[in-house]
TORMARMI-771427 format. One line per field, with one value per residue (C-alpha): residue number from 1; residue in one letter; z, y, x. Coordinates in steps of 0.1 Angstrom, whole numbers, m for minus. Layout:
<nodes>
n NUM:... .
res A:... .
z Z:... .
y Y:... .
x X:... .
</nodes>
This chain:
<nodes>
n 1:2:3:4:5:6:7:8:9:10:11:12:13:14:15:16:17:18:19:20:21:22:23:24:25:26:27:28:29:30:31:32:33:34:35:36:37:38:39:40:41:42:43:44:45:46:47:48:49:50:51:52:53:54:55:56:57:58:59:60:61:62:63:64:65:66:67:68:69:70:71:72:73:74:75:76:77:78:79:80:81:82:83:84:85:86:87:88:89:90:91:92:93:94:95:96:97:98:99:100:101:102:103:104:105:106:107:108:109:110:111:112:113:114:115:116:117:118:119:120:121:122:123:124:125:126:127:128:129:130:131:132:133:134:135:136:137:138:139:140:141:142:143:144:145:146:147:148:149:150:151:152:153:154:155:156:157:158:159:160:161:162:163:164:165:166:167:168:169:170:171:172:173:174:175:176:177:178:179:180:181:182:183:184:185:186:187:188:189:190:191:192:193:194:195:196:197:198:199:200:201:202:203:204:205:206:207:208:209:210:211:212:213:214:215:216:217:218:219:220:221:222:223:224:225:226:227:228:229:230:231:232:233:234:235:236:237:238:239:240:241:242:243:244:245:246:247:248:249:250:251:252:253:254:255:256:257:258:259:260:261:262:263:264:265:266:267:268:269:270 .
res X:X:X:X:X:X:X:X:X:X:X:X:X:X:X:X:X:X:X:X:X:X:X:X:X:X:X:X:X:X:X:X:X:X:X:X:X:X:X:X:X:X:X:X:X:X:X:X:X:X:X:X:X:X:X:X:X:X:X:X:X:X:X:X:X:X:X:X:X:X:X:X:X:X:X:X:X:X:X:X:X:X:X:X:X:X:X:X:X:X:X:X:X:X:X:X:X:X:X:X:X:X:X:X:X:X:X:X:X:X:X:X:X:X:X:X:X:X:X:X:X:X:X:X:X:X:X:X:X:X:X:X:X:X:X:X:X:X:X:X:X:X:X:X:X:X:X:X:X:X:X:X:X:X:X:X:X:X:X:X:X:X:X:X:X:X:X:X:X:X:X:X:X:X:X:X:X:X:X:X:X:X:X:X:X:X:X:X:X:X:X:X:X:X:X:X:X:X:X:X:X:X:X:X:X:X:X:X:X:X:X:X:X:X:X:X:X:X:X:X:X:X:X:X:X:X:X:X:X:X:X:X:X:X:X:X:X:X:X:X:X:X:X:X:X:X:X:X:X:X:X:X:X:X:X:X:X:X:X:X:X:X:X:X:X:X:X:X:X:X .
z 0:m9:18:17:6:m23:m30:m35:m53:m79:m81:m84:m113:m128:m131:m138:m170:m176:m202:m169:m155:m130:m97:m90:m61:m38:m7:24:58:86:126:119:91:54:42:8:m12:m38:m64:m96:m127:m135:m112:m76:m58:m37:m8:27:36:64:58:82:71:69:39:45:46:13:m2:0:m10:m39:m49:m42:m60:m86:m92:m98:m70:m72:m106:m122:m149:m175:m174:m200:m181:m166:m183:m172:m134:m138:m150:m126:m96:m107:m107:m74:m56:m70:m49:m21:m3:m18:6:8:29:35:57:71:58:70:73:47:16:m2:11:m2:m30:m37:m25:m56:m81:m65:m52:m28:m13:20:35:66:71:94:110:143:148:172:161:121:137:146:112:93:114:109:66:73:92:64:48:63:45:56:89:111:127:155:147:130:105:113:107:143:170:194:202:186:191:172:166:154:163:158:121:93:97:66:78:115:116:139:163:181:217:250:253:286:281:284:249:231:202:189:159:142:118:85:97:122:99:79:108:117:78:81:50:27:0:m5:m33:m24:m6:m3:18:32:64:67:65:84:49:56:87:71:40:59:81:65:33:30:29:0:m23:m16:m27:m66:m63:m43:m43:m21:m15:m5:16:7:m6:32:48:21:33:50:22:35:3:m4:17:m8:m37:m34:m19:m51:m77:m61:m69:m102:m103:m129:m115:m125:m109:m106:m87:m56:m54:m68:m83:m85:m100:m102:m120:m147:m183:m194 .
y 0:31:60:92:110:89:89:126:130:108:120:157:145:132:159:188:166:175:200:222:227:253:243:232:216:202:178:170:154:178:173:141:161:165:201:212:241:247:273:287:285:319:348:353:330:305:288:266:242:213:180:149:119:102:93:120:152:134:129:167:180:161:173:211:214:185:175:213:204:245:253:277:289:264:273:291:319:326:356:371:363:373:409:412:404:434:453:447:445:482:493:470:440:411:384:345:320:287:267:235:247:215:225:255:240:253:287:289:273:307:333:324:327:355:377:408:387:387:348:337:300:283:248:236:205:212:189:206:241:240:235:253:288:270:271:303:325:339:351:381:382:351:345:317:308:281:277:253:272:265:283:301:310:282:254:219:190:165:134:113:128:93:96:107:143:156:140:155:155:180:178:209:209:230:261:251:215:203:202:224:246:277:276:310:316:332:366:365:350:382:407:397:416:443:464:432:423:388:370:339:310:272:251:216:204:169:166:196:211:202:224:252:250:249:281:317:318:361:356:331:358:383:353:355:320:290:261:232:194:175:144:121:95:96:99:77:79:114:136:158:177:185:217:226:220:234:269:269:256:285:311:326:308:288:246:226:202:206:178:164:200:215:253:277:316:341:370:381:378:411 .
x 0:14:24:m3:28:35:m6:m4:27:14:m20:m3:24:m9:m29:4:4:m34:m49:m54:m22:m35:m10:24:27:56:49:69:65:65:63:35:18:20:30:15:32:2:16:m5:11:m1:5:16:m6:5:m5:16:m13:m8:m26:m32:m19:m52:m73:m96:m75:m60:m94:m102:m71:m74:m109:m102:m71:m66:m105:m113:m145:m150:m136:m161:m141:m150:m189:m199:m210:m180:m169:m197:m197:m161:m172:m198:m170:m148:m177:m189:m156:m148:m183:m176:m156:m173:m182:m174:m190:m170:m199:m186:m148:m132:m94:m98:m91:m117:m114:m81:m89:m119:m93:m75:m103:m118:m87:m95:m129:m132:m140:m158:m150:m167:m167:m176:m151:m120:m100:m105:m106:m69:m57:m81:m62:m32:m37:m58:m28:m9:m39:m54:m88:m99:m113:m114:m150:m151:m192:m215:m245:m278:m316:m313:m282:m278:m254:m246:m226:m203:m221:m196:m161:m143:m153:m137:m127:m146:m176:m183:m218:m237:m265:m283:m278:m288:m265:m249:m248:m213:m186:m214:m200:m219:m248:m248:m276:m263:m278:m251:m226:m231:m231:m191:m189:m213:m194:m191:m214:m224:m212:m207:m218:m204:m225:m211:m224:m225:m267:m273:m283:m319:m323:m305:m329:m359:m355:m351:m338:m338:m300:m307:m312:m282:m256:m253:m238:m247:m228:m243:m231:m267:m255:m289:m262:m246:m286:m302:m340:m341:m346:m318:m320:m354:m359:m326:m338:m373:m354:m333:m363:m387:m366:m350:m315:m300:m290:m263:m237:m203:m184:m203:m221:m252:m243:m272:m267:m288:m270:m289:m272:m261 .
</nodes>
């Protein structure tokens, strides 16, 4: 069985040899963890990230940055959305929500496409929390948020913290109950950026999708994009998705699938 290291290394030299060639990366072992130099090809970008050895750190690294998982530059509207950032950012910060940001992988991966955002990522599991402000640090536009989302403020708990870490699955819980980590409600996600403008959000919460869904949706229609992963495959007989996709099928936004995630716009073509 080959090492993690050796997984990655080979899955990088892989996809370097694709028609994308976006990164280059280097890999190296580091005080019990794996250390990712992830370098664009084009520009200045670059990024220090520290990975667990375990499958599942290796499993999301590989679909942020090799699988394109959040690549929106091959849709056909791109050029569009692209125009309509630079436009926006001129008037105001443009926002980014990272909900259920794991160890910040995707964030990271969204500060490159969408340079001078501003990006709230937030995820309730300790033991992801440290190393998503570890790969967060050198970036000072991202922020760090030790919370799970949910409809309303309150308090929740990890359900299955032996699991895989990009699985931690939430459960509400009293306030003062013992291990409880805050719920913030997007409301109050958006209130820690009072002079941002939403622009995007990227929704990935284990199940919890269906609570979140159900409550208010005003903020639903502030977020030009909307990218969701529904976890009915994980909760097969729970219809963890429908609240998300009647939200989405109610309201004026374009649908499509991208990866493991449901992608919904609503700017208007030009």
């Amino acid at each position: 069985m080959p090492s993690p290291l050796l997984q990655l290394r080979t899955l990088a030299w892989m996809r370097q040899r694709s028609r994308h060639r976006e990164f280059a990366f280097r890999f190296a072992r580091r005080q019990g963890l794996l250390r990712a130099t992830v370098r664009a090809r084009q520009g200045a970008w670059s990024a220090r990230l520290w990975l667990r050895p375990e499958r599942s750190d290796l499993r999301t690294f590989q679909q942020v940055f090799l699988d394109d998982f959040y690549n929106l530059t091959h849709l056909p509207r791109w050029r569009e959305l692209e125009g309509a950032y630079r436009r926006r950012a001129q008037l105001a910060t443009p926002l980014i929500l990272d909900l259920g940001a794991n160890i910040g992988l995707a964030s990271l991966y969204l500060a490159k496409h969408w340079p001078g955002a501003e990006i709230l990522a937030v995820e309730p599991s300790p033991a992801n929390f440290a190393l998503l402000e570890r790969n967060l640090a050198p970036f000072p536009r991202l922020h760090a948020v030790q919370a799970a989302v949910a409809a309303a403020d309150g308090a929740v708990r990890i359900v299955n913290p032996e699991g895989p870490a990009a699985g931690h699955r939430t459960q509400p819980l009293g306030a003062d109950a013992a291990g409880a980590i805050p719920a913030l409600s997007i409301a109050s996600l958006l209130a820690l950026a009072p002079c941002a403008e939403p622009w995007l959000v990227k929704v990935d919460i284990e199940g919890a999708e269906r609570e979140l869904f159900a409550g208010p949706l005003e903020w639903l229609d502030r977020f030009p994009i909307v990218i969701v992963e529904p976890h009915d495959w994980m909760l097969p007989g729970e219809g963890r998705a429908r609240p998300l996709l009647r939200a989405l099928a109610e309201r004026e936004r374009e649908f499509l699938v991208l990866g493991e995630s449901v992608v919904s716009l609503s700017l208007p073509r030009e």
